[in-house]
C-alpha positions in Angstrom: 25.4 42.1 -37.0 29.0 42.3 -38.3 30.5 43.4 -34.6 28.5 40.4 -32.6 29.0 37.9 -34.6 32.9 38.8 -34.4 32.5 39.5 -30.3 30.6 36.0 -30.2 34.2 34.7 -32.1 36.5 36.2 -29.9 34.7 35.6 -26.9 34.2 31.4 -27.8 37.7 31.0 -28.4 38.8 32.9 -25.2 36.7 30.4 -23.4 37.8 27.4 -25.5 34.2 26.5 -25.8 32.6 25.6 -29.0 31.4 28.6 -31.7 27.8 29.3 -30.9 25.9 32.0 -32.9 25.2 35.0 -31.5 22.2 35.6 -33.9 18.5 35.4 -33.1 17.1 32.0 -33.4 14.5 33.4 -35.8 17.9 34.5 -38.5 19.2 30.4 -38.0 17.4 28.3 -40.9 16.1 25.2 -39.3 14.8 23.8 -42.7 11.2 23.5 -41.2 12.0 21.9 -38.7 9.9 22.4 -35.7 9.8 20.8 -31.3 7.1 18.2 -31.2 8.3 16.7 -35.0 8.8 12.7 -34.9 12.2 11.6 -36.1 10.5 10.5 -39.6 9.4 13.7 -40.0 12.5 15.2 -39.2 14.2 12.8 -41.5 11.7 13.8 -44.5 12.4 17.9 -43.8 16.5 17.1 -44.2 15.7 15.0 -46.9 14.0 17.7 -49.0 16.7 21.0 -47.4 19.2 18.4 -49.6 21.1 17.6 -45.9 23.6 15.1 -46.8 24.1 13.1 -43.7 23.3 13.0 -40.4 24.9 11.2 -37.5 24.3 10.0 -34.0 26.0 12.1 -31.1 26.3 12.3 -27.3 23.4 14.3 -25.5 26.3 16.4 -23.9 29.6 15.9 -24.4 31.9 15.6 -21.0 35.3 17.2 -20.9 37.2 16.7 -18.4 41.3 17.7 -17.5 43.5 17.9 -14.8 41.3 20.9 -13.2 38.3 18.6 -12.8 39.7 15.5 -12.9 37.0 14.8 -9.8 34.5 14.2 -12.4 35.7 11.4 -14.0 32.4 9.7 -13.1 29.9 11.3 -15.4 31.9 9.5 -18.3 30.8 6.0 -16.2 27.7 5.6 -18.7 29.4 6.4 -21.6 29.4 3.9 -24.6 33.1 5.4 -25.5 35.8 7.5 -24.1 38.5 9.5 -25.7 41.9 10.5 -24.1 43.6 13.6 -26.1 46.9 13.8 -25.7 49.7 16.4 -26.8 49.6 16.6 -30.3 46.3 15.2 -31.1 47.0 11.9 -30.5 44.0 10.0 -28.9 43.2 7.0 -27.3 40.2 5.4 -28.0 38.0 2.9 -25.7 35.1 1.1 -26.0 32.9 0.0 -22.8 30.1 -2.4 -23.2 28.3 -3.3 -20.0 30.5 -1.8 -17.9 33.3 -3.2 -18.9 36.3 -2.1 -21.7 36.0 -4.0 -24.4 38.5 -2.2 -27.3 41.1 -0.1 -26.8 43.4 1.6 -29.2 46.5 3.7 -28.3 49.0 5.7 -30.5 52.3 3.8 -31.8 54.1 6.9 -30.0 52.2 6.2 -26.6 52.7 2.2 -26.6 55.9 2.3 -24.8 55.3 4.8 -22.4 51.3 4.6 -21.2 50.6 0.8 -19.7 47.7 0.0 -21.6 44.7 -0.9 -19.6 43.0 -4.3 -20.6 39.8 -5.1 -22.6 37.2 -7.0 -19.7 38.7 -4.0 -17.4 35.5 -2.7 -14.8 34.7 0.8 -14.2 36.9 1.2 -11.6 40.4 -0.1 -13.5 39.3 2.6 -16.0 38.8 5.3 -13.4 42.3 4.9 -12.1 43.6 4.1 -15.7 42.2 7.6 -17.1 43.3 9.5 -13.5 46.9 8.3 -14.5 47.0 9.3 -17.9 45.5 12.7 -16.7 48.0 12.9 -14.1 51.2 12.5 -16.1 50.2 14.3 -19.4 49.6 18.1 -18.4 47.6 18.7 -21.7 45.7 15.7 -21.7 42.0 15.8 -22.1 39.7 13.3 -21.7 35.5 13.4 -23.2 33.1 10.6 -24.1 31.9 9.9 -27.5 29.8 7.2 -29.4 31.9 4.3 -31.0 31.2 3.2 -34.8 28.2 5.2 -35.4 27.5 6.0 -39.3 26.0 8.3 -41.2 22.7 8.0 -42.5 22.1 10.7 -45.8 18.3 12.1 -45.1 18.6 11.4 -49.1 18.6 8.6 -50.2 18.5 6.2 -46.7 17.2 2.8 -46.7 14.6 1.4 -44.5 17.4 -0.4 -42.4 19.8 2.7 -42.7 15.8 5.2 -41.3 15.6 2.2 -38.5 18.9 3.1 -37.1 19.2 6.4 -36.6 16.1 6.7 -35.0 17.3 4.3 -32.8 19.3 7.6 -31.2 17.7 10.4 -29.2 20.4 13.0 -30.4 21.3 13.7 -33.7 24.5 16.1 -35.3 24.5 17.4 -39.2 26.6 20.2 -40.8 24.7 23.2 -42.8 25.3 22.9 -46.8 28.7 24.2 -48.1 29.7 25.4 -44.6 31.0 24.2 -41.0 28.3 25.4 -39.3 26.5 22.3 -37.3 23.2 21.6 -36.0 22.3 19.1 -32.8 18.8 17.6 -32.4 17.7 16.1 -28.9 14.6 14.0 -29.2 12.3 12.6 -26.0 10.2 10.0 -26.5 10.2 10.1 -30.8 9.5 14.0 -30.4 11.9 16.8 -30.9 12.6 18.2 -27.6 15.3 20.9 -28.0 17.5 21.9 -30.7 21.0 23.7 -31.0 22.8 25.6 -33.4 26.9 26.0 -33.6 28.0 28.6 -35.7 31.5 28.5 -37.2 33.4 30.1 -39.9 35.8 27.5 -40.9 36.4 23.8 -40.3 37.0 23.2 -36.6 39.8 20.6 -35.5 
């Protein structure tokens, strides 16, 4: 177990891909938690494995760099996208109905990135992200979910339960570890669920 576990390790950092465990699913504890559960049901199983919180995510998270820059697109129905640049500074923007409506960019960036506008279409952004891409060789760009919050399985209100069914894909961290879980739901039912296994806190 000792020798794939460490070959899973080695292997998910070579490919700069996130840590996923090697081991059977069977040796994973999913706290009861089964496909076909509803969300509530779900909710109630995290609630008694003690889960502290659990947050909306993206189905699948795009990533996209100066190698496929091509693919821009698939980030087109994104609520959010991020731009990574050298040094972990990001940019941040919010698009609601097609159209940018925040956008936040590093002190250090201001005076050298022309920042593109909020009411900016789909297409402004397109060639706003390409140039970004273009001109920072470690930039990275991947779409994300804007001002989502945490909802603790615990001790949630009926407002706080209401909200995070309102998502189809969930994210929560095992107890005491870095581990994480993703849930994917299809029409209220649990429809797949994934397990990334890490040994210490990611980045």
């Amino acid at each position: 177990m000792f020798i794939r576990v460490v070959f899973c390790l080695l292997s998910s950092i070579a490919l700069s891909i996130p840590l996923i465990s090697c081991a059977s699913t069977s040796s994973i504890n999913w706290y009861s938690i089964e496909i076909g559960d509803s969300k509530r049901e779900v909710i109630m199983k995290l609630a008694q494995a003690e889960i502290s919180e659990v947050k909306p995510s993206v189905e699948k998270k795009y990533v996209i760099k100066q190698n496929n820059i091509d693919d821009l697109y698939v980030l087109f129905d994104s609520k959010g996208v991020v731009v990574e640049l050298a040094e972990k500074y990001k940019i941040y923007i919010e698009v609601e109905s097609n159209k940018v409506s925040k956008v936040y960019i590093p002190p250090k960036y201001r005076n050298n990135i022309v920042p593109i506008k909020v009411g900016s279409n789909n297409q402004v952004l397109l060639s706003f992200l390409q140039k970004v891409i273009k001109e920072n060789e470690n930039a990275i760009v991947y779409n994300y979910l804007p001002n989502t919050l945490g909802v603790s399985p615990v001790s949630s209100s009926e407002e706080q339960l209401k909200y995070i069914t309102s998502f189809d894909c969930w994210t929560f961290f095992e107890p005491n570890g870095y581990s994480s879980y993703k849930l994917l739901f299809r029409n209220n039912k649990l429809d797949k669920k994934d397990f990334f296994y890490s040994p210490f806190e990611l980045p």
